[in-house]
C-alpha positions, 0 to 999 in steps of 0.5 A: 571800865575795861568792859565798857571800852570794849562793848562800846568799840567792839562788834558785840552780841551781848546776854547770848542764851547758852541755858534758861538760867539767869546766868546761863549767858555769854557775851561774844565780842568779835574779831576786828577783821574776822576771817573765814574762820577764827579763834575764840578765847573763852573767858571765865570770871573769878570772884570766888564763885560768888561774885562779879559777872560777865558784864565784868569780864569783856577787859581783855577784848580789845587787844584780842579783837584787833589781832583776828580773835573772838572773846567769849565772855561767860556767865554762871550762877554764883553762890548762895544760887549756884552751887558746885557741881551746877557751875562745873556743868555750866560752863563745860555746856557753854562750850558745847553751845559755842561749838554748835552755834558757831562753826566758823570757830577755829580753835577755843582758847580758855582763860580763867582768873582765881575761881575762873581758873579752877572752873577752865581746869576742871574742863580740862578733866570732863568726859565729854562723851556725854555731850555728844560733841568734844570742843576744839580746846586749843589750850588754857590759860589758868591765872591764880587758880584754886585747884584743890577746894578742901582747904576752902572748906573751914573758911568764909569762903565755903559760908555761901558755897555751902560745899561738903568734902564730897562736893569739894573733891568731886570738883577738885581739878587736882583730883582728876586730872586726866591724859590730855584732851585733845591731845594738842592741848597747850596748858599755861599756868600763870600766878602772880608773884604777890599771890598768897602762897597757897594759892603759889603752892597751888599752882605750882602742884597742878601744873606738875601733875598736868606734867606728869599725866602728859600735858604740855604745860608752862608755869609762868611766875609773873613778876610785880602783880597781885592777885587781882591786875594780874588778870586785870592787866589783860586790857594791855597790848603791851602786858606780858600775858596779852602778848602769850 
């Protein structure tokens, strides 16, 4: 509903190619009063890697739109379709596209909810000297994210990833977590205070080894949400996390 509101009052490009994937699309919603240049907040979607979309995501555009800045909406291939290490390369290509196409952005600010945030954390740890650009990333805002993936391997969540431990440990941000890039970079670690401990645990070890590599990090521990209106109440002006 939340998307919805958004499409239908924002100034929206919608399905954007970033790839020929199905998926490989973003959906851009503009700035109210954009001004000559402007910042982007890069929203990637959760659902354990296999479910919901982009058409889900635009929630958090209103409040953003009105104050100057862009929401980016991100698609990718989910499981049984994508795989790992696909929707790790997707999602960094999509900021490579967003920084060549649009130069007028100041500033990308990535959001990741639940299995959104493990991918936002492992574009923390890219090398992107392959890509030929480094995206101007500004911070991060990781909400009830999954950091580690070997404890999902025994688990129905991995019956349509499909992961081994090599492609669990090669896309665990925990493991690679590296000096910051660029180093302005702001880290936001947010969980919700009715999150299940492990995905508490989670957050609370990563945001101590971004520390400990040098980042500048804050852990938010927001009081009276669950895993899921943590994220959902982005779609509120007056909620704690649209106004960080």
């Amino acid at each position: 509903a939340g998307t919805e509101r958004a499409r239908a009052s924002a100034q929206t490009l919608l399905h954007v190619p970033y790839g020929n994937g199905d998926r490989e699309k973003l959906d851009i919603y503009f700035p109210t009063n954009p001004s000559e240049t402007f910042p982007v907040l890069v929203y990637i979607h959760g659902g354990y890697w296999q479910c919901l979309s982009k058409d889900d995501s635009g929630f958090a555009a209103l409040p953003l739109v009105s104050q100057g800045v862009a929401v980016v909406a991100v698609g990718y291939d989910i499981a049984p379709k994508g795989h790992m290490d696909a929707m790790v390369l997707q999602v960094r290509r999509s900021l490579v596209f967003l920084m060549e196409q649009y130069p007028r952005i100041r500033g990308i600010f990535l959001c990741g909810h639940s299995a959104g945030a493990h991918l936002a954390a492992m574009v923390l740890s890219t090398d992107w000297t392959e890509f030929q650009v480094v995206p101007d990333i500004k911070g991060a805002v990781l909400v009830s994210g999954v950091y580690d993936l070997e404890p999902i391997l025994h688990t129905y969540v991995n019956d349509a990833l499909n992961m081994s431990r090599e492609v669990a440990q090669r896309n665990s941000p925990m493991r690679h977590v590296t000096p910051p890039v660029p180093a302005g970079c702001e880290v936001l670690v947010a969980v919700a205070q009715h999150d299940s401990p492990e995905f508490r645990r989670q957050s609370q070890e990563y945001s101590q080894a971004l520390r400990a590599a040098g980042w500048s990090v804050s852990l938010l521990d927001l009081a009276g949400v669950d895993h899921f209106d943590v994220i959902e109440k982005l779609s509120e002006d007056s909620y704690i996390l649209t106004q960080v």
